[in-house]
PLY file of the C-alpha trace (Angstrom):
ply
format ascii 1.0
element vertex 90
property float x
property float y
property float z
element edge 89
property int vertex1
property int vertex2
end_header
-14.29 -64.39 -162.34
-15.51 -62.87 -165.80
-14.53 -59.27 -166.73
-16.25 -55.91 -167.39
-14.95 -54.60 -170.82
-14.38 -51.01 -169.66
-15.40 -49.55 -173.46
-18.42 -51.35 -174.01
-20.27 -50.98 -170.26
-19.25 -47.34 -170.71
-20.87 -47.32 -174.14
-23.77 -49.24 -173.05
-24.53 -46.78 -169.71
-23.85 -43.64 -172.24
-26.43 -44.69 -175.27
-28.46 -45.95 -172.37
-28.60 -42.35 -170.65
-28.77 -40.48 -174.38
-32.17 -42.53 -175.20
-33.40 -41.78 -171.95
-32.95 -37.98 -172.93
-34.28 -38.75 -176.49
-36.84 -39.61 -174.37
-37.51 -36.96 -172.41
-37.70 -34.76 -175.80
-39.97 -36.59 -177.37
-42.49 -36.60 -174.05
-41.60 -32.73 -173.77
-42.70 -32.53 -177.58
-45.62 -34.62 -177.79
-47.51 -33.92 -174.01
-46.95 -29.97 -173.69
-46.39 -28.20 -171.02
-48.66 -29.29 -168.50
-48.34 -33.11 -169.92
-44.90 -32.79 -168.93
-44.99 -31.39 -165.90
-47.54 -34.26 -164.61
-45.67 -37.23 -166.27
-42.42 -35.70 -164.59
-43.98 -34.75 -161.29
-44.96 -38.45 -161.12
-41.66 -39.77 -161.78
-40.35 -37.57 -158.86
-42.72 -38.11 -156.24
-44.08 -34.83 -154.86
-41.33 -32.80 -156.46
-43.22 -29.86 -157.77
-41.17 -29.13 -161.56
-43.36 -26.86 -163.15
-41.60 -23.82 -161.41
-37.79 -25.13 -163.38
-40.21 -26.74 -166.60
-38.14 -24.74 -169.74
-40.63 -25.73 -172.74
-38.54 -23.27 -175.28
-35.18 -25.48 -175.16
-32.98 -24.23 -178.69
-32.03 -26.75 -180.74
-28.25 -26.87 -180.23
-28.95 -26.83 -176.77
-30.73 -30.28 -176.58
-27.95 -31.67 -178.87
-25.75 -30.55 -176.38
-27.04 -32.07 -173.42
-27.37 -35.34 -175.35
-23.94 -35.29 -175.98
-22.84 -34.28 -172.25
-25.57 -37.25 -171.13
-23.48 -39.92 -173.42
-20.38 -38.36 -171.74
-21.29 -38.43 -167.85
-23.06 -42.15 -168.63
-19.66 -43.23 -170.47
-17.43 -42.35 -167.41
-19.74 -44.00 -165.21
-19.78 -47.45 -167.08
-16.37 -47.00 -167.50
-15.54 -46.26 -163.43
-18.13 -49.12 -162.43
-16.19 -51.53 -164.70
-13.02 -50.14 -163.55
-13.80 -50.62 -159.98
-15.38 -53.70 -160.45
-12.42 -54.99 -162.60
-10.14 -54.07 -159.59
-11.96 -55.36 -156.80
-12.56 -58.86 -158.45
-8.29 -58.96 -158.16
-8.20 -58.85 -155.06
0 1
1 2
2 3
3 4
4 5
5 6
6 7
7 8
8 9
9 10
10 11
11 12
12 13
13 14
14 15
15 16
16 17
17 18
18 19
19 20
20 21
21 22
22 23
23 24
24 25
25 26
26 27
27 28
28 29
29 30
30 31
31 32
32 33
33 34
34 35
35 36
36 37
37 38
38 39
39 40
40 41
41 42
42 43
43 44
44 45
45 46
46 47
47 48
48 49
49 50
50 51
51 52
52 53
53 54
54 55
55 56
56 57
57 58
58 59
59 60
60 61
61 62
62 63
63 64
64 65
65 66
66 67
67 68
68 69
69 70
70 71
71 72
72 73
73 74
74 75
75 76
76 77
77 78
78 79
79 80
80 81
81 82
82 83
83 84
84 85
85 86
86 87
87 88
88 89
């Protein structure tokens, strides 16, 4: 059995959830307000968002949460890999 490099899965998972946010910006930028709320009501089937919708998000604040998204998707490649590196031992 092959495997998981813990570093790069974790990197992968972590630029993986960062685009997705990158991506969210760029929809949040581009649609407006009510262009976000549809595309993201879509995605969440029947979950109403345009109560929690925050269109005025500061600069440093989106930096931030791209930064904790890397973070939170890093550990989770790296604990998938992990787990999966341990359980293929067995």
């Amino acid at each position: 059995m092959m495997k998981l490099n813990i570093k790069k899965l974790g990197f992968a998972i972590g630029i993986t959830g960062a685009l997705l946010y990158l991506g969210c910006i760029v929809i949040m930028l581009t649609v407006g307000h009510e262009g976000s709320v549809k595309f993201f009501n879509s995605l969440l089937h029947g979950l109403d968002v345009s109560t929690i919708m925050r269109m005025d998000i500061p600069l440093w604040e989106a930096g931030l949460g791209i930064i904790q998204t890397f973070i939170l998707g890093w550990l989770v490649g790296a604990c998938i890999a992990s787990l999966y590196n341990w359980q293929i031992k067995k």
